[in-house]
C-alpha positions in Angstrom: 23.3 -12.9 -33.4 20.5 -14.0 -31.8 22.5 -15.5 -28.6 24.5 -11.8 -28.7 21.3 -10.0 -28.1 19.8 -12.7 -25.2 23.3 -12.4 -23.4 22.9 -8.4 -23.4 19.9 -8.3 -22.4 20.3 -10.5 -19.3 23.6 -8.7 -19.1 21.9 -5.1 -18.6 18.8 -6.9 -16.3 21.8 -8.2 -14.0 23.0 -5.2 -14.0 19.6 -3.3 -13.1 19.3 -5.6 -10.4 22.4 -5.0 -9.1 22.5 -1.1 -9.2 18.7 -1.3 -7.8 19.4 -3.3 -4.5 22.9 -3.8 -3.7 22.5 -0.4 -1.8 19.7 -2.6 -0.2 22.2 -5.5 0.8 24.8 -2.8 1.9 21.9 -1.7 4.3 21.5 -4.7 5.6 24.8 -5.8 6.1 25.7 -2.8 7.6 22.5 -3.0 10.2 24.6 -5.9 12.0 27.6 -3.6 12.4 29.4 -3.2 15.8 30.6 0.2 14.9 29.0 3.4 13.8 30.8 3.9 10.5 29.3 3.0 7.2 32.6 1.9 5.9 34.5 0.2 8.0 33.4 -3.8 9.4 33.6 -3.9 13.1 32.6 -7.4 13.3 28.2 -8.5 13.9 26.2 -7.2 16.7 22.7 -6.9 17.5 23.0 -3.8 19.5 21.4 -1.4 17.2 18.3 -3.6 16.9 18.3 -3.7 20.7 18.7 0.1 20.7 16.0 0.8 18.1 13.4 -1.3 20.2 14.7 0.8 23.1 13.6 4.4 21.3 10.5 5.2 22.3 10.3 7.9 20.4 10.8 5.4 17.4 8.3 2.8 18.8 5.7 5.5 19.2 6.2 6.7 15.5 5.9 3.2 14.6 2.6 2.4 17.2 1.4 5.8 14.6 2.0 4.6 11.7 0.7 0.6 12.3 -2.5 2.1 13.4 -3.4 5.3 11.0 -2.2 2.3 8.2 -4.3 -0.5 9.3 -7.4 1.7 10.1 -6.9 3.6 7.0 -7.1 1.1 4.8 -9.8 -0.8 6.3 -11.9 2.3 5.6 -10.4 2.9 2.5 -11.1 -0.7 1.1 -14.7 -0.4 2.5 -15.3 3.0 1.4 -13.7 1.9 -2.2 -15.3 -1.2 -2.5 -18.9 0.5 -2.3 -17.6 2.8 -4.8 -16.5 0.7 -7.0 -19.8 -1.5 -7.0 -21.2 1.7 -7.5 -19.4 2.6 -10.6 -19.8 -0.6 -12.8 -23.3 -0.4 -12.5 -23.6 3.2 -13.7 -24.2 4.2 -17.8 -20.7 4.4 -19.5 -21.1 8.0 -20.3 -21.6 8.3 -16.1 -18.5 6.2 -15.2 -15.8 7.0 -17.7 -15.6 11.3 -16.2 -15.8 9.2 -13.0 -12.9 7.3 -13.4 -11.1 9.9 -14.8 -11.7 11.9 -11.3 -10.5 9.0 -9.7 -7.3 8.5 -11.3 -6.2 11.8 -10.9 -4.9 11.8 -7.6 -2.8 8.2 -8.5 -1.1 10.7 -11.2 -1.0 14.0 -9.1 2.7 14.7 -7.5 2.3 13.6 -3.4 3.5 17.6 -2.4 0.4 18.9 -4.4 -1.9 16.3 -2.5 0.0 17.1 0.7 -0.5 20.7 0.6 -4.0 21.3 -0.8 -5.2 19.0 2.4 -3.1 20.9 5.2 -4.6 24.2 3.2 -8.5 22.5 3.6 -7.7 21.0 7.4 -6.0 25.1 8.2 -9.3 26.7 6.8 -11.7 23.7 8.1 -10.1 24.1 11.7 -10.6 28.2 11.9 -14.2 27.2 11.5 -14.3 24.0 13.5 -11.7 24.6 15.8 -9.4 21.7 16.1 -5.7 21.4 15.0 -4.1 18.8 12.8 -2.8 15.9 14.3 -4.1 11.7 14.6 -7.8 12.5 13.0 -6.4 15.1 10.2 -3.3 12.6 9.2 -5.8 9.5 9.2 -8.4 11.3 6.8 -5.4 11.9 4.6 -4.3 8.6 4.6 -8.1 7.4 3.6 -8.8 9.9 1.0 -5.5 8.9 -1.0 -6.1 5.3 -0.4 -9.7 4.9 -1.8 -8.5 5.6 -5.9 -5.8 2.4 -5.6 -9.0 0.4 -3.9 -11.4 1.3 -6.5 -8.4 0.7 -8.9 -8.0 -2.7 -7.6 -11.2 -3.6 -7.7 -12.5 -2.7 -10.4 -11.5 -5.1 -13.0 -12.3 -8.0 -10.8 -15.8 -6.5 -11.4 -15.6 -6.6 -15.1 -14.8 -10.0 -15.3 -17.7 -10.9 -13.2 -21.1 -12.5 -15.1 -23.8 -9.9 -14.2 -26.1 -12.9 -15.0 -25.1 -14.9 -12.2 -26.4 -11.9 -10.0 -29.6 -12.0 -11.9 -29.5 -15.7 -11.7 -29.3 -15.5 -7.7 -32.2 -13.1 -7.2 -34.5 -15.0 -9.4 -34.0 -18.0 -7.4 -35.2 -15.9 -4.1 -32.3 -13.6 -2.9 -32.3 -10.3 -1.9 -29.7 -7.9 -3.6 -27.9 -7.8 0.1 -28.0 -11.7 -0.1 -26.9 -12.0 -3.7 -24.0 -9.4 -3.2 -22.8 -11.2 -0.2 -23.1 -14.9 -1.4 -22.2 -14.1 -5.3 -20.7 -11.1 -5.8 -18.5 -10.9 -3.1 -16.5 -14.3 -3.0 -15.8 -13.6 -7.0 -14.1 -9.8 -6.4 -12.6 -10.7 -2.9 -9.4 -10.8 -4.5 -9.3 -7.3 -5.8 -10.9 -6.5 -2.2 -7.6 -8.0 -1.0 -5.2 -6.3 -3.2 -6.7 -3.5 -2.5 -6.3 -3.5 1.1 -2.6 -4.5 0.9 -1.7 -1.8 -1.7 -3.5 1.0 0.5 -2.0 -0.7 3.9 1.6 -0.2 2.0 1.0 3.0 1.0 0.3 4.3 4.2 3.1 3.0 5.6 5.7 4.4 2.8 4.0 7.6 2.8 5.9 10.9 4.1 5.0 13.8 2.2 1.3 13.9 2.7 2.2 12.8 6.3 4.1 15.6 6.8 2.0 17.9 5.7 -1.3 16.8 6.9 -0.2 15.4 10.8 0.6 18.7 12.6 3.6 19.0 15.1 2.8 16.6 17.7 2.0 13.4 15.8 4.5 11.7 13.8 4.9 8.6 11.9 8.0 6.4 11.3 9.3 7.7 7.9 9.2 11.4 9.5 11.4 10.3 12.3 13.7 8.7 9.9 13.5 12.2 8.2 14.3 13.9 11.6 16.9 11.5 12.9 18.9 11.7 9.2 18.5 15.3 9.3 21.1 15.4 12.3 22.9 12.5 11.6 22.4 9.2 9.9 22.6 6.6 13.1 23.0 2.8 12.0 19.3 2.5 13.9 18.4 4.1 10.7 19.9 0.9 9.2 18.3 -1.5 11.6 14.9 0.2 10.9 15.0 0.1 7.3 16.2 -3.6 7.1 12.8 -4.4 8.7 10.6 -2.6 6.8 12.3 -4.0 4.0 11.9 -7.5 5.4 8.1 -6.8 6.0 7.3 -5.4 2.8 9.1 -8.3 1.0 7.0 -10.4 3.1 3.8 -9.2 1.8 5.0 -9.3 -1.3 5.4 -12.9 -1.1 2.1 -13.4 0.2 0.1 -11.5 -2.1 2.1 -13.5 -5.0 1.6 -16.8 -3.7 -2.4 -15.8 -3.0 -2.3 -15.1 -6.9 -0.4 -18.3 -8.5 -2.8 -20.2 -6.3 -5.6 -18.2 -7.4 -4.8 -18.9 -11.0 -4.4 -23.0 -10.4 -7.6 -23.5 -8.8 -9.0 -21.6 -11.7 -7.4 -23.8 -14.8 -8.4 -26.8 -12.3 -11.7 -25.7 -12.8 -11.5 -24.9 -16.5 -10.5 -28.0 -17.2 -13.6 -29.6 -15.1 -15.2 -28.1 -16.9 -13.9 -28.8 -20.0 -14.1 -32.3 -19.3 -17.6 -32.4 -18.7 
């Protein structure tokens, strides 16, 4: 009975894995195509890599999105990292409404975010005059970046010893100089995570994109939106294959960064075991 259920369940996770990216490997395949159907094989060709490399209205959507990404979440970890600092060392009664604020926009539907910010950047710009475009779409991109920071970091502060902080200053060091030589090296890894989290959601983003970046700045998934809105060119297919291939890459990194993480820290438990 018991060798029944295992071979169901690895049955229906095959299954799941195969419904979730053969559509993926289709992609892919289809990316090297030397024609333009979807269903038909042609034979391999790099022509619509070449071709997508050629768009420049596709490399400036992608120039975009690279730099509203990597800016945004080097604010957004700094920004969040403060924050979060900020918030374990506040009363409980202070911090748990806080966190509850800060949560809400990681539960809150993107169009809701989306719109509410183009209504604030409409009604800011009457005032200020200026229009949305780069600055409105990368204020976005920070403001929905800081919660996953704050999120990330967070519980690498709760595992950390407040007395080794204490320890540090009454030995001679400054708060500055005890946060930079204690503190930080300890939650750099939620720092880390952070930053890759809020640099991949910046780059998947559309809906708070399009909402928030006005009509003459664009980013890459709002020219894939334009482009399949008219018809769906295997450049699409070439695109997407290297997102995919870049976001899998990350992936890999920020799991080998953890299983290393988590071997030097048994190596030291059992140091310290032994002594």
């Amino acid at each position: 009975m018991t060798g029944k259920v295992r071979l169901q369940g690895k049955l229906y996770t095959a299954l799941i894995l195969l419904f979730l990216y053969a559509p993926i490997f289709v992609m892919i395949t289809f990316s090297f195509n030397a024609s333009k159907s979807h269903t038909v094989w042609a034979g391999v060709t790099l022509d619509w890599y070449r071709e997508l490399f050629s768009d420049k209205l596709i490399l400036k959507a992608f120039y975009t999105t690279i730099a509203v990404s990597v800016i945004s979440a080097a604010f957004a970890t700094l920004v969040g990292t403060c924050a979060a600092v900020g918030l374990s060392n506040m009363r409980r009664r202070w911090r748990t409404p806080l966190l509850f604020v800060n949560n809400i926009p990681l539960i809150n539907a993107d169009i809701i975010t989306g719109i509410a910010m183009c209504l604030l950047f409409v009604f800011l710009g009457g005032f200020l005059k200026f229009k949305r475009g780069f600055g409105t779409l990368l204020v976005a991109h920070i403001t929905f970046n800081i919660p996953y920071v704050i999120l990330s970091v967070m519980p690498k502060l709760r595992q950390l010893d407040d007395n080794l902080v204490d320890a540090a200053m009454d030995l001679g060091c400054t708060w500055q100089r005890a946060f930079r030589k204690v503190m930080l090296p300890e939650i750099m890894p939620g720092i880390v995570n952070g930053a890759l989290i809020a640099f991949t959601m910046s780059i998947d983003d559309f809906v708070i994109s399009y909402f928030t970046a006005g009509s003459k700045t664009q980013t890459l998934s709002m020219a894939v939106y334009a482009m399949t809105r008219k018809r769906i060119s295997p450049e699409i297919n070439a695109l997407s294959t290297i997102l995919f291939v870049s976001v899998l890459i990350l992936l890999l990194i920020i799991n080998i960064r953890e299983i290393r993480q988590e071997e030097k820290q048994k190596k030291l438990l059992k140091i310290g075991g032994k002594i």
